[in-house]
N, C-alpha and C positions, 0 to 999 in steps of 0.2 A: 730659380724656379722659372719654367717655361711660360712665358703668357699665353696663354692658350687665345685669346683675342686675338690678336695681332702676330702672330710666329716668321721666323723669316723661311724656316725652309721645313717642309716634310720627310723626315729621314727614317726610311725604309731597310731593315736590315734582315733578311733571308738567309736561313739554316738551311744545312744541305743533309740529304743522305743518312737517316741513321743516327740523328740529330736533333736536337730543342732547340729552343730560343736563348739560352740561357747564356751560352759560350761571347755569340754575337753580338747579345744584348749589351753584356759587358764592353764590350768594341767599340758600337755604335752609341753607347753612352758615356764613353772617353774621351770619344774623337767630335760630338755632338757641341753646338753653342748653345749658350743659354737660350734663346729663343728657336731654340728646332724642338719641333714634336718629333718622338721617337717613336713609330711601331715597329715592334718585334714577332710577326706571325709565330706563334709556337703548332705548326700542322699537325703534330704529332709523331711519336719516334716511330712506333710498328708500322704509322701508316706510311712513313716514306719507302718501307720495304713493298709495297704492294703494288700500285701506281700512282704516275707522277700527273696524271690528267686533273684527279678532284682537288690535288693539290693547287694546282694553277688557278684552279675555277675560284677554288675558297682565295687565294692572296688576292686574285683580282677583285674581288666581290666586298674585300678589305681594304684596297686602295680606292675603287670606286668611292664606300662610304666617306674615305678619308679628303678625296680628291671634289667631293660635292661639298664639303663639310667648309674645305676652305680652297676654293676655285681658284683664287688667285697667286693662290703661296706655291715656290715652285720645289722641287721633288729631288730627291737627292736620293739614290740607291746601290746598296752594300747586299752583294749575295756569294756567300759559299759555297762553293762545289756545286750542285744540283740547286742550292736554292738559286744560280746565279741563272742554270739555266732554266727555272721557273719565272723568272723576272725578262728573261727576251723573249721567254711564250706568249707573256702577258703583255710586252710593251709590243709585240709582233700584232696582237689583236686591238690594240688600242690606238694606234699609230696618232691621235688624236691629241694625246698627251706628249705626244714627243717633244714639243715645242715650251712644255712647262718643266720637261727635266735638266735640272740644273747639271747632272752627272750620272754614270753608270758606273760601279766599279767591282768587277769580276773576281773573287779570291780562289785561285785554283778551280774554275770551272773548264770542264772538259767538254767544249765548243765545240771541237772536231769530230768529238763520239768517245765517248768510254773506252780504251781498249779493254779493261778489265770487262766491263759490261759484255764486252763483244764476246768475248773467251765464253763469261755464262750463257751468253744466247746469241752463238754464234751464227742462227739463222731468222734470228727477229720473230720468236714465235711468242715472245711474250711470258718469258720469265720473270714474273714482278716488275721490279721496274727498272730491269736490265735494258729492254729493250728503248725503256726512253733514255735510259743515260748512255747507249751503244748511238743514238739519233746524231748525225753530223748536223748541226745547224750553222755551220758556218757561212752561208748565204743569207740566213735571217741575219744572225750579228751582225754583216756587213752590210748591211740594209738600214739596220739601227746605227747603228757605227759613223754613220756618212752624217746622220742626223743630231745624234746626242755627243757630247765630249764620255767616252771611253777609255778605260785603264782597265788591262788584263795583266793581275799579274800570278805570275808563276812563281814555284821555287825548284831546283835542284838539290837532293839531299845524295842523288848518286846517279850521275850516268846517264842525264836527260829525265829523271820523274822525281815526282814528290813523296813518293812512295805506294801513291794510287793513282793520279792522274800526272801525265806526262809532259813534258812538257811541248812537243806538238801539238798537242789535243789544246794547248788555251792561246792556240795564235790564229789571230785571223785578221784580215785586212781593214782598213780605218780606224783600227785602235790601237792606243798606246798599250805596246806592252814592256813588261817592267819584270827583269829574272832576281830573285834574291835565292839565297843561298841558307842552308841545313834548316832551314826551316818544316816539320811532317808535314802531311796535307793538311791534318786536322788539327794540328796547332796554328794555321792560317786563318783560321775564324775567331784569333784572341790572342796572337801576340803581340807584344809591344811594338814590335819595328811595324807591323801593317800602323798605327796611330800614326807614326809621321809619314807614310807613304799616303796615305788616305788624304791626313789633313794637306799635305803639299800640292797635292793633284787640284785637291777646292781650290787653293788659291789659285792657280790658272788652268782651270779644264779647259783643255782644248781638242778638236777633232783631228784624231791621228793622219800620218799621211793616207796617201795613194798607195796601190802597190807599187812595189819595185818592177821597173823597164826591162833591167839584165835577164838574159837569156835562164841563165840560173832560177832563179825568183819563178819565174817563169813556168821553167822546168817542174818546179816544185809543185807550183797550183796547178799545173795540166795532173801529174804524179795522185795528189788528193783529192783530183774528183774521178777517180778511175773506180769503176765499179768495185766494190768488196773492199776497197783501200781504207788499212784504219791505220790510224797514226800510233805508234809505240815509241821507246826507247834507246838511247843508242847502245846498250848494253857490250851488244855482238858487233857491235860496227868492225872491233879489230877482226872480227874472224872474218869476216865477208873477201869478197876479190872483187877488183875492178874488173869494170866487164866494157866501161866505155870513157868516152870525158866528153865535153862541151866546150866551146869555141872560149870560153872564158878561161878556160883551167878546171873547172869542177869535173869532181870524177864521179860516176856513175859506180855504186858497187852490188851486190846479189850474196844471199845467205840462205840458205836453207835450213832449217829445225830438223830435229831428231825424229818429228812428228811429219815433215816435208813441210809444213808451212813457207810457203817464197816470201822473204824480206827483201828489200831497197835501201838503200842508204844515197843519201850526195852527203858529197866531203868535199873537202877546201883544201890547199897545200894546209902541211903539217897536223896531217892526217885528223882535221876537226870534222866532225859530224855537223850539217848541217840539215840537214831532214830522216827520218827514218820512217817508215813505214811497212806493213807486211797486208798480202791477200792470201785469203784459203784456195784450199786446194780446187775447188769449181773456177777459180776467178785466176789461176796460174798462169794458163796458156796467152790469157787477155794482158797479163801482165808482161810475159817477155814480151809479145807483141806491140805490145806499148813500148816501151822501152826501147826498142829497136826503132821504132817511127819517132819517138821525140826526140833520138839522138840524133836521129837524120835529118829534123825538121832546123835544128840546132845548130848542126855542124856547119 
């Protein structure tokens, strides 16, 4: 039984998308020590359909009570999918707290943006709460990221996604991230293997590197912040043609949809995919353009 007097850590566990408390709770009440308080915001299922703002307001407005309650114990926090990116909206506003978070740890949240989201509202006009899970926050994360010890991890169940979020969409700079395998999205808020990934990462949270220096690496973060750019899947990687390389070997490749939609891919020898991405058709032109000046910028 927890002492509620004296606790060592405050452990926060956020539901995502379409969701309860209930999956997570079980997770965070596995992997939890006898002396951790556990809160499990349950925000409500229909209302994760609607927007993700009141949502944010109420978990903050819940860790505030928790965080005055006992000021000195430090913070530990688990979010799913959108609940993960409701926890760096909140820790974005509080930067205050950063210094009592013992840990961050991301399950299958899509950092970079929704591609799924994007599809629904593919012009940010506010389809429920497509347009907050379409939001790249990959700048805030790496803001927080430099500050708290971070683990993002993802799963591949085919082809670069988890079956809903991608696996571009949960990488981003100063955090550890970590790929497992056949795992769905939504069996990551309660399966066994997250317990020893969670509890492994306590024993030594640490802040992820820097980014990577190589031209590549490189390539790739200039690639994700290009207007309209949302990160997808490598599905079509085979269909595409190289269109360029990079002084390292990486090859640059181009795919167009049935729909025109322009994809990007970088590969590796032995034809791996290592980024993929697509822009709509407004954002095309900007795109070969790009492509042609980061090749040169490169070569």
């Amino acid at each position: 039984m927890t002492d509620n007097n004296n606790p060592q850590f405050l452990l926060f566990a956020q539901h995502g998308w379409a969701d309860n408390g209930n999956s997570i709770g079980r997770l965070a009440r596995a992997v939890a020590t006898p002396k951790t308080i556990v809160t499990v915001p349950s925000l409500g299922l229909i209302k994760t359909f609607i927007s993700i703002e009141p949502l944010v307001r109420k978990l903050e407005q819940i860790a505030t009570a928790a965080i005055e309650k006992y000021p000195h114990t430090p913070l530990k926090i688990i979010g799913h999918s959108m609940g993960g990116l409701m926890w760096l909206e909140v820790l974005d506003r509080n930067p205050q707290w950063w210094h009592k978070v013992h840990s961050l740890i991301l399950l299958g949240s899509p950092v970079g943006g929704s591609n799924l989201a994007r599809i629904i509202d593919p012009f940010g006009i506010g389809i429920g709460t497509a347009k907050c899970l379409g939001r790249n926050r990959r700048l805030t994360a790496e803001k927080i990221a430099q500050h708290i010890p971070t683990l993002s991890v993802a799963s591949d169940i085919n082809m670069g996604t988890d079956g809903l979020v991608t696996l571009e969409n949960t990488k981003f700079d100063y955090a550890n991230w970590l790929l497992v395998s056949d795992i769905p999205h939504s069996a990551m808020r309660s399966h066994p293997q997250m317990i020893s990934i969670i509890q492994n990462f306590w024993t030594n949270p640490n802040l992820g590197s820097p980014p990577d220096l190589d031209s590549t690496s490189q390539f790739i973060q200039r690639l994700r912040r290009l207007p309209g750019m949302t990160d997808t899947d490598y599905r079509n990687f085979k269909r595409s043609q190289i269109v360029a390389s990079l002084a390292d070997g990486a090859t640059i490749h181009t795919w167009k949809n049935y729909l025109g939609v322009n994809h990007v891919y970088v590969g590796k020898p032995q034809q791996q995919c290592i980024y993929a991405g697509y822009v709509g058709l407004i954002h095309a032109a900007g795109l070969e353009k790009a492509i042609a000046t980061l090749v040169s910028d490169n070569a």
